[in-house]
BAFI-3210 file (N, C-alpha, C; in Angstrom, 3 decimals, decimal comma, padded with zeros to 6 digits):
// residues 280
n [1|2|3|4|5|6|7|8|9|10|11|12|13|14|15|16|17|18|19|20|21|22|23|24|25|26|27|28|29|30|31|32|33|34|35|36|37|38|39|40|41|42|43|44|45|46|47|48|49|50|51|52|53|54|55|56|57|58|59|60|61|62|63|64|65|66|67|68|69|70|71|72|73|74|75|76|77|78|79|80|81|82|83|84|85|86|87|88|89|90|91|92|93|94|95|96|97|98|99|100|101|102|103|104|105|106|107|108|109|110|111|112|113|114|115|116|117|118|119|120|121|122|123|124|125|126|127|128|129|130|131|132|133|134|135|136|137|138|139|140|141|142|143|144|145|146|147|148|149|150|151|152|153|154|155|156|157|158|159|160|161|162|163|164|165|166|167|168|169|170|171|172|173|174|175|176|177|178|179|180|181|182|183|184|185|186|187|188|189|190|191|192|193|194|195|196|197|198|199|200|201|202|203|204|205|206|207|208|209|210|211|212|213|214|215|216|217|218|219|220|221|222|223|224|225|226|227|228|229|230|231|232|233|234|235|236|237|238|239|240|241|242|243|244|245|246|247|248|249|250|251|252|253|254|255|256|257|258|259|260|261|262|263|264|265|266|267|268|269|270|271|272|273|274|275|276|277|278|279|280]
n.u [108,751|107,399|107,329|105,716|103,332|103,399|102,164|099,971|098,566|098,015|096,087|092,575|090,210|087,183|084,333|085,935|086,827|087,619|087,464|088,707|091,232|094,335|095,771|098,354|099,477|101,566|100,846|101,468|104,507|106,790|109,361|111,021|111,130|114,734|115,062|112,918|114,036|116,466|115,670|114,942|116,730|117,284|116,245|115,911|117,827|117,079|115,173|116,047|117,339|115,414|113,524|115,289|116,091|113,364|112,975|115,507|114,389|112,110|113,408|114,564|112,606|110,779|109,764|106,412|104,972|104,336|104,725|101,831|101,644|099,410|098,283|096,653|095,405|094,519|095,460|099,239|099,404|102,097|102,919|104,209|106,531|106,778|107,133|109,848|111,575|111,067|109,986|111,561|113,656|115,204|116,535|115,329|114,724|113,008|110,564|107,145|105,725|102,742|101,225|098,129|096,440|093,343|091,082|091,215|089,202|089,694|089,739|087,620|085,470|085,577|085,195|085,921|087,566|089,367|091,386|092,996|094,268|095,318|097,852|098,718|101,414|103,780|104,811|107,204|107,970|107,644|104,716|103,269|101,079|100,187|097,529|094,622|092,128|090,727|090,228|087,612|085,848|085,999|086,898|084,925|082,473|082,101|082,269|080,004|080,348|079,714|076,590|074,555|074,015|075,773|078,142|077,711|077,615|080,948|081,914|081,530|082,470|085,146|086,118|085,678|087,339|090,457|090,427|090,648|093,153|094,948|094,894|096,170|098,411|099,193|100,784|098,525|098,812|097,063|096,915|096,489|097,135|096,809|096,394|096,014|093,581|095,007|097,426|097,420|096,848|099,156|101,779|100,331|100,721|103,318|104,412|103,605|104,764|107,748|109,822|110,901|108,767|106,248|105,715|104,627|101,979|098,515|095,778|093,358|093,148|092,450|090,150|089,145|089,813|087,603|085,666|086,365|085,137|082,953|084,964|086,307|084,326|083,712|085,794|085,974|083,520|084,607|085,996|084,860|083,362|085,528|088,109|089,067|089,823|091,724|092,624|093,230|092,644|095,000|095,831|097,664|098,813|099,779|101,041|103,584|105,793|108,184|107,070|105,517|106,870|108,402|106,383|104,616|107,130|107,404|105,167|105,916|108,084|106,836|105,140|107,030|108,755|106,669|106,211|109,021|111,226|113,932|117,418|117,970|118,462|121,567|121,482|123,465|126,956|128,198|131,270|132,800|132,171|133,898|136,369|136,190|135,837|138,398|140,311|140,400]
n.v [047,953|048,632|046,281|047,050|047,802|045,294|044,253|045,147|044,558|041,794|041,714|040,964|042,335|044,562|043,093|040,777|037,946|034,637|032,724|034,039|034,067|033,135|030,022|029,847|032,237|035,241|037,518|040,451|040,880|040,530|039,098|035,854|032,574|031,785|034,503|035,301|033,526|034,363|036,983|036,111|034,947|037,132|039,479|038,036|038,751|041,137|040,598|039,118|040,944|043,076|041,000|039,378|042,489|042,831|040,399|041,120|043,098|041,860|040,645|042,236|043,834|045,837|045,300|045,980|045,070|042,432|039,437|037,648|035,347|033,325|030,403|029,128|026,383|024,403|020,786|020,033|022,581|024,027|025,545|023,995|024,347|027,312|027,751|026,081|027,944|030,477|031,186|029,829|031,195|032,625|033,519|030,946|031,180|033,828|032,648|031,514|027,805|026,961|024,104|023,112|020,750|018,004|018,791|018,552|016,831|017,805|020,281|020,847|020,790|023,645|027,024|027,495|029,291|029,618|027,532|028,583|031,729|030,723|030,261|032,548|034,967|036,052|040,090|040,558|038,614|036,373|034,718|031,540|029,919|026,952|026,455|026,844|028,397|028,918|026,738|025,987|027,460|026,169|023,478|022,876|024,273|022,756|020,294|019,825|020,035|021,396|022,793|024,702|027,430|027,682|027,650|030,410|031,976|032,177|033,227|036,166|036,270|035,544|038,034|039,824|038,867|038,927|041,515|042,479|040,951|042,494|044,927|045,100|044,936|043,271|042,308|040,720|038,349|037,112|034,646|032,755|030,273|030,127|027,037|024,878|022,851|020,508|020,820|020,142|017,603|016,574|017,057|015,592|012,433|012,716|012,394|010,084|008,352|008,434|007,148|008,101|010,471|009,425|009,188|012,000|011,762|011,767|009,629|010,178|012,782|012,586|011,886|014,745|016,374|014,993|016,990|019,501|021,959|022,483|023,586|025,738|027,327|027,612|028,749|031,226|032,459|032,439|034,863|036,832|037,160|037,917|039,530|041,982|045,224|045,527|042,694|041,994|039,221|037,620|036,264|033,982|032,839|029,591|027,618|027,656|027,186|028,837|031,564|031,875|031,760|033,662|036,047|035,193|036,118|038,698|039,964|039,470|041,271|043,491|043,968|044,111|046,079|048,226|047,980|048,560|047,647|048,655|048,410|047,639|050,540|049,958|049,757|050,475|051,456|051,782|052,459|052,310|050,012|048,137|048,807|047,459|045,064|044,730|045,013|042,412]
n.w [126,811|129,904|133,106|134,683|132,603|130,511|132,564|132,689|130,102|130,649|132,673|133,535|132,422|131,941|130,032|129,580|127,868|127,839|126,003|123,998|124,436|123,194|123,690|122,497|121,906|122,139|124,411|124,285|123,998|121,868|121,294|120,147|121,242|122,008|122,743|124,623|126,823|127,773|129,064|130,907|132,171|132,475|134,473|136,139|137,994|138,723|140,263|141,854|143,853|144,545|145,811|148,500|149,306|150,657|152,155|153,693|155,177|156,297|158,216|159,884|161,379|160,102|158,180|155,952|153,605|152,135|149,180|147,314|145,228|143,646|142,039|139,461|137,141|134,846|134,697|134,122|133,101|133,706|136,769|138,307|137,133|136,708|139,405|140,025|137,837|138,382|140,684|142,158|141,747|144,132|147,186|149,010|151,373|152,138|150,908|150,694|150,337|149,575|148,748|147,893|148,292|148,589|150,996|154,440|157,146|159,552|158,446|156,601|158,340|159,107|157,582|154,158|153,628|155,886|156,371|154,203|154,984|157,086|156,133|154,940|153,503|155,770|156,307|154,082|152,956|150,103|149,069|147,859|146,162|145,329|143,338|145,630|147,245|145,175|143,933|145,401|144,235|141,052|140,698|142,779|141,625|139,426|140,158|141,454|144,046|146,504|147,257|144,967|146,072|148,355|146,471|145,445|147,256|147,838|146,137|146,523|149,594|148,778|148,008|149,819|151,716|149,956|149,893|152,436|152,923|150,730|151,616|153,962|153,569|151,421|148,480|146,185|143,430|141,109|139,124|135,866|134,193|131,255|129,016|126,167|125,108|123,659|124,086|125,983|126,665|124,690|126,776|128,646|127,621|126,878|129,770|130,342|127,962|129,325|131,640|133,296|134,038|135,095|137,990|137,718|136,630|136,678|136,781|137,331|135,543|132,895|133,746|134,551|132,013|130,488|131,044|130,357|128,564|130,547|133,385|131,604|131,444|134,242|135,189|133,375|135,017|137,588|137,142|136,366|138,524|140,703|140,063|140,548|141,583|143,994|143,905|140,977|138,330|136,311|133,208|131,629|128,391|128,154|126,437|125,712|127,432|128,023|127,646|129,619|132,223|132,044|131,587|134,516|135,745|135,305|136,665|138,786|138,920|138,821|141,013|143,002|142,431|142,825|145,827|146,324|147,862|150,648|151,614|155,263|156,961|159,435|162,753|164,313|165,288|162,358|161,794|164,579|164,949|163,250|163,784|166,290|165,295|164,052|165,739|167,254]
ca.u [107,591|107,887|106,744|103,990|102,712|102,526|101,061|098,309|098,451|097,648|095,082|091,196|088,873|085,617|084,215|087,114|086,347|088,841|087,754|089,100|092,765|095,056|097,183|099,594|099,886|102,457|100,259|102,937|105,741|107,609|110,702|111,074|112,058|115,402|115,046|112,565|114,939|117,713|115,392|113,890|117,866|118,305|115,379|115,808|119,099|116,431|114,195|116,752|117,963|114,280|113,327|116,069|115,554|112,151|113,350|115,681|113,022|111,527|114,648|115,177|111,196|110,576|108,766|105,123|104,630|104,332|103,356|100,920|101,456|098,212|098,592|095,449|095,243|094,211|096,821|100,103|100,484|103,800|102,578|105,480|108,077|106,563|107,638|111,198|112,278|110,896|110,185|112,870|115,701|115,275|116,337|114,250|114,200|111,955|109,278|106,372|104,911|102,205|100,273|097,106|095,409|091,768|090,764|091,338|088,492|089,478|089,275|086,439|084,773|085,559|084,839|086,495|089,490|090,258|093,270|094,030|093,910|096,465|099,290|098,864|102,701|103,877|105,809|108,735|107,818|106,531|103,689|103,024|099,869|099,979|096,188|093,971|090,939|089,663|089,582|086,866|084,745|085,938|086,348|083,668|081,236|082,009|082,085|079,040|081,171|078,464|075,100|074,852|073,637|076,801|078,952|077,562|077,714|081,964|082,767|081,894|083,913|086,429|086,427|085,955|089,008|090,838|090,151|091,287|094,697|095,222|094,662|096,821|099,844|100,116|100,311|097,958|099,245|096,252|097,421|095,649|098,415|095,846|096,599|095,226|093,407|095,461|099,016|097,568|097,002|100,874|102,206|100,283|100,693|104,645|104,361|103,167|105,913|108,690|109,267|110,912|107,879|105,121|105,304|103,929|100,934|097,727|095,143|092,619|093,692|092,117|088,841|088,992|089,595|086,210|084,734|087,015|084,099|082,844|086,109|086,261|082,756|083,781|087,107|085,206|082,449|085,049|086,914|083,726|083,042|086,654|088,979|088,458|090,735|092,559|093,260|092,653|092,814|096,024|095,648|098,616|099,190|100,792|101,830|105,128|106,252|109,040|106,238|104,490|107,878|108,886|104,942|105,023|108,205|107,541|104,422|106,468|108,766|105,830|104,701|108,175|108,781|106,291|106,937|110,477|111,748|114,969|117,925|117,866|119,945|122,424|121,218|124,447|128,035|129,527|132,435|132,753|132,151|135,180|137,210|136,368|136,410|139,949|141,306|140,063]
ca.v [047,903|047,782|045,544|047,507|048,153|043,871|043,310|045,589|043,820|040,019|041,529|040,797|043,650|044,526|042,255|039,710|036,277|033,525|031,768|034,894|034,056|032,414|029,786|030,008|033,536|035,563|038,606|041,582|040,546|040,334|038,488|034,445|031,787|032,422|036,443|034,986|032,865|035,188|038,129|035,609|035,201|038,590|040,210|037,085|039,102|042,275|039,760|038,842|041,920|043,142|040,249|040,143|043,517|042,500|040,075|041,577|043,966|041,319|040,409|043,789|044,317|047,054|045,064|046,249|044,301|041,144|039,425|036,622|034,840|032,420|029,868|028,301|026,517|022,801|020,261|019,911|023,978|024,374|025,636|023,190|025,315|028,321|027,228|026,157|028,266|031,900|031,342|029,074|031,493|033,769|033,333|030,116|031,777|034,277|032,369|030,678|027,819|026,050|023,390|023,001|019,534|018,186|019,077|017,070|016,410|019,184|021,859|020,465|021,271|024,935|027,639|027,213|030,048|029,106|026,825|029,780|032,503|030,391|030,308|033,617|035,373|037,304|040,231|040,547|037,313|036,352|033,649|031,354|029,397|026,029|025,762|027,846|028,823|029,087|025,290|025,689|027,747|025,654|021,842|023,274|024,152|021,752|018,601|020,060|019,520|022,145|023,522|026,370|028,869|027,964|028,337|031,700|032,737|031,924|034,672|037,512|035,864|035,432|039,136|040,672|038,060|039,384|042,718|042,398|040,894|043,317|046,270|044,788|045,314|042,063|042,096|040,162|038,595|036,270|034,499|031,762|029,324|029,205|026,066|024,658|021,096|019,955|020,793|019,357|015,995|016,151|016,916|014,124|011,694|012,644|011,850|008,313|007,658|008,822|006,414|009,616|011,302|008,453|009,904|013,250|011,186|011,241|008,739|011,532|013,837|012,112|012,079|015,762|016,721|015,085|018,273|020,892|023,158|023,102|024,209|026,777|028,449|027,785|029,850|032,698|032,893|032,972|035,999|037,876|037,674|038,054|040,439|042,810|046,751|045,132|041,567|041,232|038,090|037,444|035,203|034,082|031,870|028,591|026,549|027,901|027,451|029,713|032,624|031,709|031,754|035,430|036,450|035,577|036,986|040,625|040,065|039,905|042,584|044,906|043,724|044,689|047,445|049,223|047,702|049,269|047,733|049,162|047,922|048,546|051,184|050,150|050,137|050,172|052,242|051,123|052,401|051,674|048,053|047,484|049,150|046,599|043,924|044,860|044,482|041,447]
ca.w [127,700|131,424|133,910|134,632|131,096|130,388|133,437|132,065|128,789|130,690|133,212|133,596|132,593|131,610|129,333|129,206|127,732|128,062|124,646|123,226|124,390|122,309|124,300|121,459|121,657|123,878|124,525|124,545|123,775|120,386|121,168|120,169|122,670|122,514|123,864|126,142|127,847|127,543|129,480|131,941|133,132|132,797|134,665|138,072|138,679|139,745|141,171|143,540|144,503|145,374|146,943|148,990|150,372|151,311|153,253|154,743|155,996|157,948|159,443|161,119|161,684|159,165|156,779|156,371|152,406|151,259|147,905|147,238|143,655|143,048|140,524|139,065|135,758|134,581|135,180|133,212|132,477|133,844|137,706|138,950|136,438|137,786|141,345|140,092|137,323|138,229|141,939|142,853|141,672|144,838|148,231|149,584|152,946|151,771|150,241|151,562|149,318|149,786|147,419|148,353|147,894|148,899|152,333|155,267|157,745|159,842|157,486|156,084|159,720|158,920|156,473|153,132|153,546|157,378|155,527|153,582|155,750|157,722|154,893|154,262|154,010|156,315|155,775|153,871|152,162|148,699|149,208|146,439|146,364|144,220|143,899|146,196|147,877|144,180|143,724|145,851|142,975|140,456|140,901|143,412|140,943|138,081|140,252|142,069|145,099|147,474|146,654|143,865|146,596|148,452|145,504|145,020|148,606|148,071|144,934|147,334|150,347|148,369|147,364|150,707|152,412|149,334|150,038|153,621|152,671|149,998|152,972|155,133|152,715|150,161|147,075|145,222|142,014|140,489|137,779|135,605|133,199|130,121|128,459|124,984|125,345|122,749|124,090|127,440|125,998|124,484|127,782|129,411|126,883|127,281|131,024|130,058|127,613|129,627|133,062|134,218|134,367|135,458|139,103|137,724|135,812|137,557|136,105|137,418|134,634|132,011|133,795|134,334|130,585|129,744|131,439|129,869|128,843|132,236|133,686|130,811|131,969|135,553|135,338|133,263|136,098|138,647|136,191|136,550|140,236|141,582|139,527|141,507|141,592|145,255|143,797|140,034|137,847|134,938|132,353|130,896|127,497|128,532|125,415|125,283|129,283|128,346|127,839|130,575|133,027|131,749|131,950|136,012|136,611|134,894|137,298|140,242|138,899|138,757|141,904|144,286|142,170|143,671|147,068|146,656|149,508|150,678|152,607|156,261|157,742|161,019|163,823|165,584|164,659|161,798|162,215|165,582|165,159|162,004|164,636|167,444|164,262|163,284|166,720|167,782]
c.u [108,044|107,080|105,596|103,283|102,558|101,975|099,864|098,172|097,556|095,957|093,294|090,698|087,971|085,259|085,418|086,058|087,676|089,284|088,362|090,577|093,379|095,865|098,393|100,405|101,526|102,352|101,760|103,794|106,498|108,622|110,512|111,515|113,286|115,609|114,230|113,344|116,066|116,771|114,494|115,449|117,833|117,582|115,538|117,110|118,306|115,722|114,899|116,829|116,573|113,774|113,929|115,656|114,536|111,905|113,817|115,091|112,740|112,444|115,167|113,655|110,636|109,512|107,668|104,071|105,052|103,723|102,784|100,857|100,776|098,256|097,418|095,687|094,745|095,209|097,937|100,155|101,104|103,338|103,915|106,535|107,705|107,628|109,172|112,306|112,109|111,101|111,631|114,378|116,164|115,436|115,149|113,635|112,890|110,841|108,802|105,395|103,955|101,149|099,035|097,044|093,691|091,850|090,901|089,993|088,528|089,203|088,517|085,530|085,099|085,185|085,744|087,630|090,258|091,271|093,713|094,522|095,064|097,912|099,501|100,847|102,847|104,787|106,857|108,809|107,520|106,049|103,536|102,121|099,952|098,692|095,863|092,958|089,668|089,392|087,979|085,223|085,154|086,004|084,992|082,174|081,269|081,452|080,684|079,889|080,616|077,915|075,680|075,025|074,986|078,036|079,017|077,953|079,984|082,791|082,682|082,304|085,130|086,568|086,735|087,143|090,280|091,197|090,922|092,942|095,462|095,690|095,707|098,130|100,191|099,558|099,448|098,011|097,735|096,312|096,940|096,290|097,075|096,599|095,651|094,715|094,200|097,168|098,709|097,592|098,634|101,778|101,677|101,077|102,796|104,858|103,926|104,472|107,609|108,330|110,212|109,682|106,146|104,989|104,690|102,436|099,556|096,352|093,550|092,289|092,808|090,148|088,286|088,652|088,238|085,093|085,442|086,609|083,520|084,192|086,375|085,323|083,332|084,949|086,651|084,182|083,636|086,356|085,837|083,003|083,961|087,495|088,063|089,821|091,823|093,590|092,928|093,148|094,134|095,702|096,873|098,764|100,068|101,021|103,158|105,123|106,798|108,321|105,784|105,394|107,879|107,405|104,931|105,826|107,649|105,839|104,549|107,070|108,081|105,307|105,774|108,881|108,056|105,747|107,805|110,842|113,385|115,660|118,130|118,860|120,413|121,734|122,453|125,932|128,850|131,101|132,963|133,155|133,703|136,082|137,716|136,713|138,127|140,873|141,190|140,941]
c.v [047,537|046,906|046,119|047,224|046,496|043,777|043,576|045,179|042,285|040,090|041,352|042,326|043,128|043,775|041,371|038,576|035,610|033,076|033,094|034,977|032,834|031,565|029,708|031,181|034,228|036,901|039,716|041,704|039,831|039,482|036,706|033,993|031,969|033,757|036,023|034,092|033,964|036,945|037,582|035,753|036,472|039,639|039,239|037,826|040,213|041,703|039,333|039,931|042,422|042,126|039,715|041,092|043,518|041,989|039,961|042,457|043,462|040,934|041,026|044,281|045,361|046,355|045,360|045,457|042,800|040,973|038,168|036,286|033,433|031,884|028,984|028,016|024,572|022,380|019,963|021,327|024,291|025,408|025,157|024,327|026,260|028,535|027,209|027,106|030,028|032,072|031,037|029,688|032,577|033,213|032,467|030,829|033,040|034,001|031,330|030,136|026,968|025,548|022,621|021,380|019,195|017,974|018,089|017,980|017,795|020,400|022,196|021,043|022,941|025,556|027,657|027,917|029,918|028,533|028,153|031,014|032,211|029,995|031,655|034,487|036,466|038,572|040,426|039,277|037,119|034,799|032,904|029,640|028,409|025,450|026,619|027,778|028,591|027,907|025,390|026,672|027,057|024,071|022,006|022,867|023,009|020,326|018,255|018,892|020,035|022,478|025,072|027,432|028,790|028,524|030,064|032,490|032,907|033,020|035,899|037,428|035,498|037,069|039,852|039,635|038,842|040,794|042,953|042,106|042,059|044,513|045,910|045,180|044,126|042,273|040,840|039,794|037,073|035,512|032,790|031,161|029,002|028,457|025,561|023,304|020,521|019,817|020,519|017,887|015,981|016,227|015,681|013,231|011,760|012,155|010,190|007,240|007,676|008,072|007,881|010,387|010,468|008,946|011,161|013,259|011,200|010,983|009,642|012,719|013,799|012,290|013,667|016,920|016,206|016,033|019,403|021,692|023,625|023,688|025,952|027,744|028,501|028,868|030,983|033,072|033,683|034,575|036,902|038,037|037,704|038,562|041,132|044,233|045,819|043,618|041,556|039,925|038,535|036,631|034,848|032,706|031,242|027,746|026,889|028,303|028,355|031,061|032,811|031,946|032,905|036,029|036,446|036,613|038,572|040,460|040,502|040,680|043,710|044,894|044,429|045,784|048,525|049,025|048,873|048,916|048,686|048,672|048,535|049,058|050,825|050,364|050,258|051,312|051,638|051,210|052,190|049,974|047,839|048,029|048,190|045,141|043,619|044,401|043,753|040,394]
c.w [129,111|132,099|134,383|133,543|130,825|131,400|133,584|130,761|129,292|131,650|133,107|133,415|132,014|130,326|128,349|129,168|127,259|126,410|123,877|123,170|123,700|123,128|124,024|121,701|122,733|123,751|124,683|124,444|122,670|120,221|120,673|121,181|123,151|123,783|124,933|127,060|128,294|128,568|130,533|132,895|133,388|133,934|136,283|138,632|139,284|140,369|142,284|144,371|145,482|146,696|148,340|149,841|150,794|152,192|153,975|155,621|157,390|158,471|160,603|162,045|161,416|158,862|156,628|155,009|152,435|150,179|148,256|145,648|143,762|141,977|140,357|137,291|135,834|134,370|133,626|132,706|132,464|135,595|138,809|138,754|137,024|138,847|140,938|139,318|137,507|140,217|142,866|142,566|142,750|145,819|148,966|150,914|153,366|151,397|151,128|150,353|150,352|148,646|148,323|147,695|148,222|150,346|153,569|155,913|158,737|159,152|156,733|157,151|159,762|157,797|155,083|152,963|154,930|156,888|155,438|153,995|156,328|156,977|154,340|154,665|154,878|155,843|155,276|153,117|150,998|149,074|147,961|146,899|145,118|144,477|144,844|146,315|146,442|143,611|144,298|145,191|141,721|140,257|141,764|142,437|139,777|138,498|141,348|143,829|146,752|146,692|146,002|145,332|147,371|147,620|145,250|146,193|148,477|147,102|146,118|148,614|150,214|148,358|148,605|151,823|151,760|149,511|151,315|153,538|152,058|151,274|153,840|154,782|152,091|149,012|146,549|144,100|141,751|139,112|137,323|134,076|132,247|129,212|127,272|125,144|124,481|123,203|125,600|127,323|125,480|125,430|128,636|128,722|127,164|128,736|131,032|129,373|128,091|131,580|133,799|135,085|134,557|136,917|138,832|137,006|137,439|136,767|135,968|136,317|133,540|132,514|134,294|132,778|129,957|130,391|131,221|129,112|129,900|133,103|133,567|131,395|133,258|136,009|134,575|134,429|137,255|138,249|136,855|137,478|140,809|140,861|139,619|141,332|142,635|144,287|142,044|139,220|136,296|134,363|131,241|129,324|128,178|127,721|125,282|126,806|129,015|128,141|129,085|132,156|132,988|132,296|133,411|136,648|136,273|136,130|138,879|140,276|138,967|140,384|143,352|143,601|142,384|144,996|147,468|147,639|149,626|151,423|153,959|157,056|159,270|162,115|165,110|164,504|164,141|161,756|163,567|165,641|163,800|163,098|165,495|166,781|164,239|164,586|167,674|167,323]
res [x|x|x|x|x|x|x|x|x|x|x|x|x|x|x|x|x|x|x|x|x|x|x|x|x|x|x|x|x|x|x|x|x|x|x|x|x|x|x|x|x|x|x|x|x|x|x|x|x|x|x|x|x|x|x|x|x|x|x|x|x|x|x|x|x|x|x|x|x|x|x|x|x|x|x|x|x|x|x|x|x|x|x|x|x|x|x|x|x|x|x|x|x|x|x|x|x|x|x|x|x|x|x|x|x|x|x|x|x|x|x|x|x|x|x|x|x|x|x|x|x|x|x|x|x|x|x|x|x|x|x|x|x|x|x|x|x|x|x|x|x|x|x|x|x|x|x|x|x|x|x|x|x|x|x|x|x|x|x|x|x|x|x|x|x|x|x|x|x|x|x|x|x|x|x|x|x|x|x|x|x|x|x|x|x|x|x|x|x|x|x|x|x|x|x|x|x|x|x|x|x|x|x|x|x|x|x|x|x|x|x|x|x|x|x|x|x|x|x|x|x|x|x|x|x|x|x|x|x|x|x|x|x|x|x|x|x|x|x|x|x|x|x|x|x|x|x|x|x|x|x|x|x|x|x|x|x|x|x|x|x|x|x|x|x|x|x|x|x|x|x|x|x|x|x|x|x|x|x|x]
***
C-alpha cells in the first residue's frame, strides 16, 4: 500500500464516527511493532530527501509549497513523539513548530486565528502545529469558554481560513492522535511514578478526563464541520505510539510526494566555477 492509499484508509468521510475507531487498532496496516519500527526508519530516509529539496527551494526562491501538520488529541497521546521521532528526523532548518498554549491578552483582543495566521509556514517549510486554532472549538465548546453562537460562527471560519491557506500552496495535513481513556490513565499514572517524568504531569489532566465524553462529541462536531476536500481531518489510533509515528509520517510522505519538490538547477557555470575552485 502506498502512502497515498493509507492516508485514504485514516481520513474523515461521510458519515465518520469516532466511537467507531478502535484506539487499539492500526487501521491499514498488517505489520507488528517490530516492522513498524523497522519501516518508520526506513521510510525518514525519503522523508529527508524530500524535505530537503523543499527547502532547498526556498533557499534559491523557487519554492511555491509548503506543508502544515496539525496535531490535536487529548493529553498524553504521543503529540511530543510526533514532534521528536517523525518530525525531528528532518533538517530542523526547515521546520516551523509552534505549540500553542492559552492566549495571551493580546491575542485575546483579536480574532481567534490572528495567532495562527501568523505561524503559518512559509514556503519550502513543513509547519507543525502542537495544538491549534481548533482548541478554540474544542476546550472552546466543552469548557463553554465563548457563547454557542460564537462557537458556531468559528467551524465555518475555520473552513474558509483553511481554504485560503490550502490555495495559496500548503498542504494541509489534519491529524487527530485517538487515544483510549484507559491507556491515557496508564500513561499518566506512569508520569507520576517516574520522577523523570513529573515535569510532563499536569495536575490539570485529571480534571479534564472527567469530561471525556464531552471532548468525544466535541471532536466529532468539529469532524463534521471542518473536513473539508482542501484541508480534511485524520484520525489516527494512538495506543501503540509506534502506529501512530509510522501513521504521520506515511502522511507526510503522501503529502511531499505530490509536492515533488526538485533540486534547484545552477544558476551560475559549473564548470566554470571547479575550474576557478581548482586553481585557487
Amino acid at each position: 500500500m502506498t502512502a497515498h492509499e493509507w492516508a485514504k484508509t485514516l481520513q474523515v468521510g461521510d458519515g465518520f464516527r469516532l466511537s467507531d475507531v478502535d484506539p487499539q487498532s492500526t487501521l491499514g496496516y498488517s505489520g507488528a511493532k517490530a516492522d513498524g519500527k523497522r519501516d518508520l526508519a526506513s521510510g525518514l530516509d525519503e522523508l529527508n530527501q524530500l524535505q530537503e529539496r523543499l527547502f532547498a527551494e526556498s533557499r534559491v526562491g523557487v519554492a511555491k509549497d509548503s506543508v502544515l501538520l496539525i496535531l490535536q488529541a487529548m493529553d498524553s497521546a504521543g503529540k511530543g513523539g510526533i514532534v521528536r521521532h517523525v518530525v525531528g528526523g528532518v533538517d530542523p532548518q526547515g521546520v516551523a513548530l509552534t505549540a500553542f498554549k492559552a492566549p495571551t491578552e493580546e491575542e485575546l483582543a483579536h480574532d481567534f486565528l490572528w495567532r495562527v495566521a501568523k505561524r503559518l509556514p512559509e514556503p519550502g517549510f513543513i509547519g507543525v502545529f502542537d495544538r491549534s486554532h481548533y482548541e478554540d472549538v474544542l476546550i472552546g465548546r466543552v469548557r463553554s469558554l465563548a457563547p454557542a453562537d460564537e462557537i458556531e460562527r468559528r467551524y465555518d471560519a475555520i473552513n474558509e481560513f483553511e481554504a485560503e491557506v490550502a490555495a495559496s500552496g500548503t498542504r494541509i495535513i489534519k491529524v487527530m492522535l485517538h487515544i483510549s481513556r484507559d491507556e491515557q490513565k496508564s500513561r499518566l499514572m506512569e508520569r507520576l511514578e517516574r520522577a523523570d517524568k513529573h515535569w510532563k504531569y499536569n495536575p490539570g489532566d485529571v480534571d479534564e478526563r472527567l469530561l471525556w465524553d464531552d471532548y468525544m462529541a466535541a471532536y466529532q462536531t468539529a469532524f463534521e464541520r471542518t473536513s473539508t476536500a482542501a484541508a480534511p481531518w485524520h484520525v489516527i489510533p494512538a495506543d501503540h505510539k509506534w502506529f501512530a509515528r509510522l501513521a504521520v509520517q506515511e502522511l507526510l510522505l503522501d503529502a511531499l510526494q505530490q509536492i515533488d519538490p526538485q533540486w534547484p538547477a545552477a544558476d551560475f557555470d559549473v564548470e566554470a566555477e571547479k575550474k576557478r575552485l581548482a586553481a585557487s
